[in-house]
py3Dmol code that shows the C-alpha trace and the ligand (Angstrom):
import py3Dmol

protein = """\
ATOM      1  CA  UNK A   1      54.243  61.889 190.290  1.00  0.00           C
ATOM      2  CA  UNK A   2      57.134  63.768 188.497  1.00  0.00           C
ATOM      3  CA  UNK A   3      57.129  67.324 188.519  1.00  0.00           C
ATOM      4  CA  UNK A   4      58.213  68.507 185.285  1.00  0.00           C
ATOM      5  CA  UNK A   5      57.504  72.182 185.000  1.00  0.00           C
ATOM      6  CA  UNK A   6      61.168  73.690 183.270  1.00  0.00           C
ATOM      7  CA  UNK A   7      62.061  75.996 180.513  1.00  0.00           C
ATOM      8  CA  UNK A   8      61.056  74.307 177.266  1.00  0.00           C
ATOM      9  CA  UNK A   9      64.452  74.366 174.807  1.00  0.00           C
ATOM     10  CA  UNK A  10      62.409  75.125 171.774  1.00  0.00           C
ATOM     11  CA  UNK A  11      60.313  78.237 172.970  1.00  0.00           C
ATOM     12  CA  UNK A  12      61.977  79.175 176.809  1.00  0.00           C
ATOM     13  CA  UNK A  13      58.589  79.673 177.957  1.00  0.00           C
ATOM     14  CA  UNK A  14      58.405  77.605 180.932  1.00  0.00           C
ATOM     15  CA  UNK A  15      55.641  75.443 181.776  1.00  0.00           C
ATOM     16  CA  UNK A  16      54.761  71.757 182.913  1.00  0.00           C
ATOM     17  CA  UNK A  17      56.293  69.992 179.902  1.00  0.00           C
ATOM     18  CA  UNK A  18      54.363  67.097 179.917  1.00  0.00           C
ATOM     19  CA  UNK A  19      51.521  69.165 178.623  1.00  0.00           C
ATOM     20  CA  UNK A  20      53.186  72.049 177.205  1.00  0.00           C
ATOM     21  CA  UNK A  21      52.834  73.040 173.674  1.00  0.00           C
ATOM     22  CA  UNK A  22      55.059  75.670 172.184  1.00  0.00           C
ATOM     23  CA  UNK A  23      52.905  78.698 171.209  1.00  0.00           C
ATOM     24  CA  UNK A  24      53.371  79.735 167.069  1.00  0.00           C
ATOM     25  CA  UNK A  25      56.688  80.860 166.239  1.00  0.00           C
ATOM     26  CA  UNK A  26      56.248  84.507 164.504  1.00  0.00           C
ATOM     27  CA  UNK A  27      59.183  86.328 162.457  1.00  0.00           C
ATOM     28  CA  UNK A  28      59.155  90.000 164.267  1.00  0.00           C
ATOM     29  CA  UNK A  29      61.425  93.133 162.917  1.00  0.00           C
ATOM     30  CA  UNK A  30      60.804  97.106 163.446  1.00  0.00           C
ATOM     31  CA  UNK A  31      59.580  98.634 160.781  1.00  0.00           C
ATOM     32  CA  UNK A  32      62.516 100.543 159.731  1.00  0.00           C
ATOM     33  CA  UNK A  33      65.040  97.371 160.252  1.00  0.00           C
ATOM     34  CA  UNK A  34      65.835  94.566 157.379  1.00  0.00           C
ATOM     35  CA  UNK A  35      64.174  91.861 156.588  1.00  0.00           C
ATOM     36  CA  UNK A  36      67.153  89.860 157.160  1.00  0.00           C
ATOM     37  CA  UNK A  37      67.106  90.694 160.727  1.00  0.00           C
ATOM     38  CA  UNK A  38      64.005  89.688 161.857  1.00  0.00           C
ATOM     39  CA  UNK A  39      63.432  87.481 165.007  1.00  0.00           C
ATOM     40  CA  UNK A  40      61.895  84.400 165.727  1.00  0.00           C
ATOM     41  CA  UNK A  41      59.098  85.317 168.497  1.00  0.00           C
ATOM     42  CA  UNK A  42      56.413  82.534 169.816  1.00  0.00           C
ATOM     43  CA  UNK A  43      53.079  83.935 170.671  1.00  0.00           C
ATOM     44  CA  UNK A  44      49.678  83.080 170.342  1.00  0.00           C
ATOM     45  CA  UNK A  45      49.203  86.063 168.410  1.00  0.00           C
ATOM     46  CA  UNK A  46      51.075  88.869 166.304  1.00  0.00           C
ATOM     47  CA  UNK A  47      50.400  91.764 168.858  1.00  0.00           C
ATOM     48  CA  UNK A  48      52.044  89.278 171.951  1.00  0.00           C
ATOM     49  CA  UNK A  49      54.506  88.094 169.461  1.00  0.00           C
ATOM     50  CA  UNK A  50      55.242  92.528 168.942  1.00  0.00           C
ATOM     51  CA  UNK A  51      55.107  93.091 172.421  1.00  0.00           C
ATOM     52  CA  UNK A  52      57.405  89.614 173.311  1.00  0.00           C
ATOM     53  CA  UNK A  53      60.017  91.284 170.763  1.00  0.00           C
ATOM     54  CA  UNK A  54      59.940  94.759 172.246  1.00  0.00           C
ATOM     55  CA  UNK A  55      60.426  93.378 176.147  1.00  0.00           C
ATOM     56  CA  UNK A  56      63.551  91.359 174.797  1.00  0.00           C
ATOM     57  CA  UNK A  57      65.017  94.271 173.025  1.00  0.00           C
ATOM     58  CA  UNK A  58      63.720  97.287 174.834  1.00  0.00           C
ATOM     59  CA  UNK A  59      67.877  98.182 175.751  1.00  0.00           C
ATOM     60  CA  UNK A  60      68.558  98.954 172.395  1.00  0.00           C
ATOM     61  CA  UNK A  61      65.977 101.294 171.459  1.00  0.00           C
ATOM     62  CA  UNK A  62      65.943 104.919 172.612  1.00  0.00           C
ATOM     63  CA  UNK A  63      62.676 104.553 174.863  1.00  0.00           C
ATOM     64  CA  UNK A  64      59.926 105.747 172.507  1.00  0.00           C
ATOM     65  CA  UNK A  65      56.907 105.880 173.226  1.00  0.00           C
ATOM     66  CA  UNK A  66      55.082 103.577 170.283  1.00  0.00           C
ATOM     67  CA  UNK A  67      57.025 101.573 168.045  1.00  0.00           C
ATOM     68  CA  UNK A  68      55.386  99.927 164.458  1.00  0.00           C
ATOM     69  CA  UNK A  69      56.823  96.052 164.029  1.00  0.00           C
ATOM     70  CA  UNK A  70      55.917  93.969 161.181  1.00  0.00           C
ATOM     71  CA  UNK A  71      54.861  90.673 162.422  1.00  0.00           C
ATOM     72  CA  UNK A  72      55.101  87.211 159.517  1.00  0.00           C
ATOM     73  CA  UNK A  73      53.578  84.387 160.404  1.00  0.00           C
ATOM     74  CA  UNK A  74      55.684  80.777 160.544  1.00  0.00           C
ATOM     75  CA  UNK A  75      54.662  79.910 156.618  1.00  0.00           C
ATOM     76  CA  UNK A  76      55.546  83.105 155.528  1.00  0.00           C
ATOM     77  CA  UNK A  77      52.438  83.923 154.373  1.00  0.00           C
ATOM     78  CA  UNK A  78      50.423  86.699 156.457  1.00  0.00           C
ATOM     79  CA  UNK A  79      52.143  90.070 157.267  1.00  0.00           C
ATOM     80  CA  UNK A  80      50.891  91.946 159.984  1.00  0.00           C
ATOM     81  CA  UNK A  81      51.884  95.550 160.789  1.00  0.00           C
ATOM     82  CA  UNK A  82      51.360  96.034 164.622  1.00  0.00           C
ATOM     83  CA  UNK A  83      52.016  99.120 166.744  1.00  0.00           C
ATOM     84  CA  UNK A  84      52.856  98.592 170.505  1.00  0.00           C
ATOM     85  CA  UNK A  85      52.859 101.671 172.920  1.00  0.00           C
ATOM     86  CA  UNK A  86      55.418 101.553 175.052  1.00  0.00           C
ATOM     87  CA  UNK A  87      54.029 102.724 178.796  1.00  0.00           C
ATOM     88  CA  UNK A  88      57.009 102.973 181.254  1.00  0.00           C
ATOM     89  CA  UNK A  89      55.976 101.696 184.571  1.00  0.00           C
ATOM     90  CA  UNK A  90      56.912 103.127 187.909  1.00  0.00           C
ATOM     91  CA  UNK A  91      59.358 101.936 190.085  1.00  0.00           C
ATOM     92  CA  UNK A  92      59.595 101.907 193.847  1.00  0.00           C
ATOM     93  CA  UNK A  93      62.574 101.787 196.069  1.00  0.00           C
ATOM     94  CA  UNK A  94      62.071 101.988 199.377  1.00  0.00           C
ATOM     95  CA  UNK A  95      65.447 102.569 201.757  1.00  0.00           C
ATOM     96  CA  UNK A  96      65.612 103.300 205.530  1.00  0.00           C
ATOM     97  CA  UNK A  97      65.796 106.846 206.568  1.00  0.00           C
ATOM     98  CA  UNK A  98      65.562 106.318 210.204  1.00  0.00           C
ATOM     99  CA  UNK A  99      65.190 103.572 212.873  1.00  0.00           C
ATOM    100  CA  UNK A 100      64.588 104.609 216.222  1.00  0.00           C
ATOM    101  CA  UNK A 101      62.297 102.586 218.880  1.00  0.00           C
ATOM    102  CA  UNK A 102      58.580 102.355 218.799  1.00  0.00           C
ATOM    103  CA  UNK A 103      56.202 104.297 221.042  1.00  0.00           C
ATOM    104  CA  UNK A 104      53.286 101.985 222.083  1.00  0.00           C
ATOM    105  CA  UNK A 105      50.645 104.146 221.559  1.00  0.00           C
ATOM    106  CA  UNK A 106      48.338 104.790 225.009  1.00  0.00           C
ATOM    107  CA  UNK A 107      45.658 101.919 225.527  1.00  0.00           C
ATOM    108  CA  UNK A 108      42.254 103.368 224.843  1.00  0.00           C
ATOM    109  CA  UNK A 109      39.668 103.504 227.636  1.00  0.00           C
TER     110      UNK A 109
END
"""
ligand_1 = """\
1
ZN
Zn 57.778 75.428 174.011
"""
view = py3Dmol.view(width=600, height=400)
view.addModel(protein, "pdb")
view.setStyle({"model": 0}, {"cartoon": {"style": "trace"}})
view.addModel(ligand_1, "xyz")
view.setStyle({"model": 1}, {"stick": {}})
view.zoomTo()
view.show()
């Protein structure tokens, strides 16, 4: 037995390739960007397809907090306007403030 789970080179999703199909490809763009610069984006549907788009170019935008994308399926022949809220999640860092030695705590009777 092979195992043969890797980043496919048509979709980088990664996934046993033996049985992976590539999910639809979807052209993705903001709403207020050119046609001309739209994206290829595979999802299984236009809203993952948005959301796929947003998580790979969240560093350019100026962190709003819902964004409108027009979503065109492979044939070019469904449009789909989609709007994604963006919810930033919160972050924890932890860091040692202190390291002294443990007290057992008294045995109880
Ligand atoms: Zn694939």
């Amino acid at each position: 037995m092979t195992i043969d789970f890797s980043k496919c080179v048509i979709c980088g999703e990664y996934d046993f390739q033996s049985a992976h199909i590539c999910k639809p490809c979807w052209f993705v763009r903001l709403d207020y960007i050119e046609q001309d610069e739209e994206e290829t984006v595979f999802g299984s549907s236009p809203e993952e397809a948005a959301e796929k788009y947003l998580a790979r170019n969240f560093e350019k935008f100026d962190h709003p907090s819902n964004m409108t994308l027009i979503v065109v399926n492979a044939k070019y022949t469904k449009q789909y306007t989609v709007k994604v809220n963006v919810e930033l999640v919160p972050e924890f860092t932890g860091s040692i403030t202190k390291q002294e030695p443990a007290i057992k705590a008294k045995e109880e009777e």
